[in-house]
Phi, psi and omega in degrees: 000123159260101183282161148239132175249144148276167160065014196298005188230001192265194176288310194266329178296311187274038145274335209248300167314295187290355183285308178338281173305334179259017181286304190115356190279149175274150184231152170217131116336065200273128163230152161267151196326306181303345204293157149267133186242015183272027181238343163282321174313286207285001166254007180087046184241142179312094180279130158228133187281139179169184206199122179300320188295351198231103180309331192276355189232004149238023185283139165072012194280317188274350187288139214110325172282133181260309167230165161274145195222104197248131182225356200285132149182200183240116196272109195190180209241311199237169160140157186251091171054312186265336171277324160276342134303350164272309202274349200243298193290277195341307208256014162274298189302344177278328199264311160335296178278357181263321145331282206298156198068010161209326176269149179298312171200185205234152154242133186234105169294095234242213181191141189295332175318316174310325175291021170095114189278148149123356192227123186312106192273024189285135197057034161258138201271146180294332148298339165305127182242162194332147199210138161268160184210023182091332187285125180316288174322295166335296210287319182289331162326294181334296178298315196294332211264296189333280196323294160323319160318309194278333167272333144335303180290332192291000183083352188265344194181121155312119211228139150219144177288150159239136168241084159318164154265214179303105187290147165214190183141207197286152164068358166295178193254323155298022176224311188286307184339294195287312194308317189303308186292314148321345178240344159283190186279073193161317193044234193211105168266182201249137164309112151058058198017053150054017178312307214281108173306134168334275237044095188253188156202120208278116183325313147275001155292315183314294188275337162319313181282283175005305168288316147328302186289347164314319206237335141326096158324319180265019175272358200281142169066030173237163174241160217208128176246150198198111169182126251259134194287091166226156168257089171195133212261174181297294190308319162307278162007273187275007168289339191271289211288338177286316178331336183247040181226354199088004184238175161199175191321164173223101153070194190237122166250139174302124151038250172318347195269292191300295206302331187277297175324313187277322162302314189311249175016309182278327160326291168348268206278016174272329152341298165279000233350092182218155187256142177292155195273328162233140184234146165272011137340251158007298205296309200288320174276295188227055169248359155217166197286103187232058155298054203286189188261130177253018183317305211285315168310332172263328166284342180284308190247010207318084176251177183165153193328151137254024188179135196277224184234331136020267176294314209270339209232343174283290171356311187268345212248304189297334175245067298094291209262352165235019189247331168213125189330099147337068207291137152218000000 
């Protein structure tokens, strides 16, 4: 298979790449100029420079491919509507029309966040479709899967949804985020005394299905939930997590409390263009039970955790102690 990837520098792409390369598969890469490719350059993979937001600067990016693997997007908390519909819909949609009709197929790294943040997704089905809720990310999530959706039926190119839940491992945004926060002036409390499951999915649990849903025949035109069977709650979660820095949570806020502060909030500070201290993003993940159901990824793919959680937290733990200062 000769793949492409988006997002190839990001955390879950160059992972994805390398799992690729030991795979045995040719990878072409899309990068933009400022990114650094030299740990992809040095496993053999095809850099091609361009910026998903500009079409001309993808021309001839698909020729060749049998599939795709889009992962470029804007991983973030904050941000305003228009910013998240430019980094997410806008730039499926340009790599969509630059595909069809050359690539076999499209995989799209989508977020259990597309069924709609704020409401508990726990047995929510992989069939179930995409629900908005006002929350940027969510919402531009939503649309992109609609579009994707629509060049499938439409016949221009074989599309599968991917919804990870919280990804974490060395270098997530739910490892760095919270250590940052747990080392600020404020630190980091917990929703609703932090009850509620992580729903993590460990990276390489992640890419393992990804790739499966890739390569699978009976995956075209299905969407595939990917989250790692652990009993394990926020609260433990960053409790586990502070240990190795020395800190731990500050106090309990209710739900509802968070959620309303944090819509105040992004108004604010979107204003200023600045990022809020609280979001309802943040709020939504882990302020409710979003344990979705995976069933149709384990009977399709037969797939399933491949790291415990254990194991996931040493891992993390190891890259934690050479990534960041250490108070003692």
């Amino acid at each position: 298979m000769k793949a492409l990837v988006t997002g190839a520098t990001g955390f879950i792409g160059s992972v994805l790449v390398r799992e690729l390369v030991r795979q045995g598969h040719a990878v072409r890469a899309l990068a933009m100029i400022s990114e650094d490719t030299g740990m992809l350059e040095k496993i053999g993979v095809e850099i091609r420079r361009g910026d998903l937001t500009g079409k001309e600067t993808l021309r001839g990016l698909c020729d060749g491919i049998d599939t795709i693997f889009h992962c470029a997007a804007r991983v973030t908390d904050w941000g305003t509507g228009k910013q998240f519909y430019r980094a997410i819909y806008d730039t499926t949609a340009n790599l969509l029309d630059e595909a069809a009709g050359k690539a076999s197929r499209f995989v799209y790294l989508s977020s259990i966040a597309a069924l709609g943040m704020g409401r508990h997704l726990k047995g929510a089905l992989e069939t179930d479709d995409p629900r908005k809720s006002g929350v940027p990310y969510n919402d531009a999530k939503a649309d992109t899967e609609i579009l994707v959706r629509r060049y499938h039926a439409e016949g221009r190119i074989v599309s599968i949804i991917v919804r990870p839940a919280n990804v974490i491992g060395p270098g997530s945004v739910w490892v760095r985020d919270i250590l940052d926060r747990l080392q600020g002036r404020t630190g980091v409390p917990l929703l609703d005394g932090g009850k509620y499951s992580s729903s993590f999915v460990y990276v390489d649990s992640l890419v393992d299905g990804i790739i499966r849903a890739g390569v699978s025949p009976v995956a075209a035109g299905k969407t595939y939930h990917f989250r790692d069977d652990w009993e394990v709650n926020w609260k433990r979660y960053i409790e586990d997590l502070g240990r190795y820095i020395g800190k731990k949570p500050k106090g309990s806020i209710p739900f509802g409390l968070a959620w309303t502060v944090g819509w105040i909030m992004e108004k604010f500070f979107n204003l200023i263009h600045a990022r809020s201290p609280v979001t309802r993003l943040s709020v939504g993940v882990m302020g409710r039970d979003n344990d979705v159901d995976t069933s149709q990824a384990k009977k399709d793919l037969g797939w399933k955790t491949v790291v415990s959680y254990e194991e996931a937290m040493k891992r993390t733990g190891e890259w934690i102690l050479e990534n960041y200062r250490i108070p003692r």
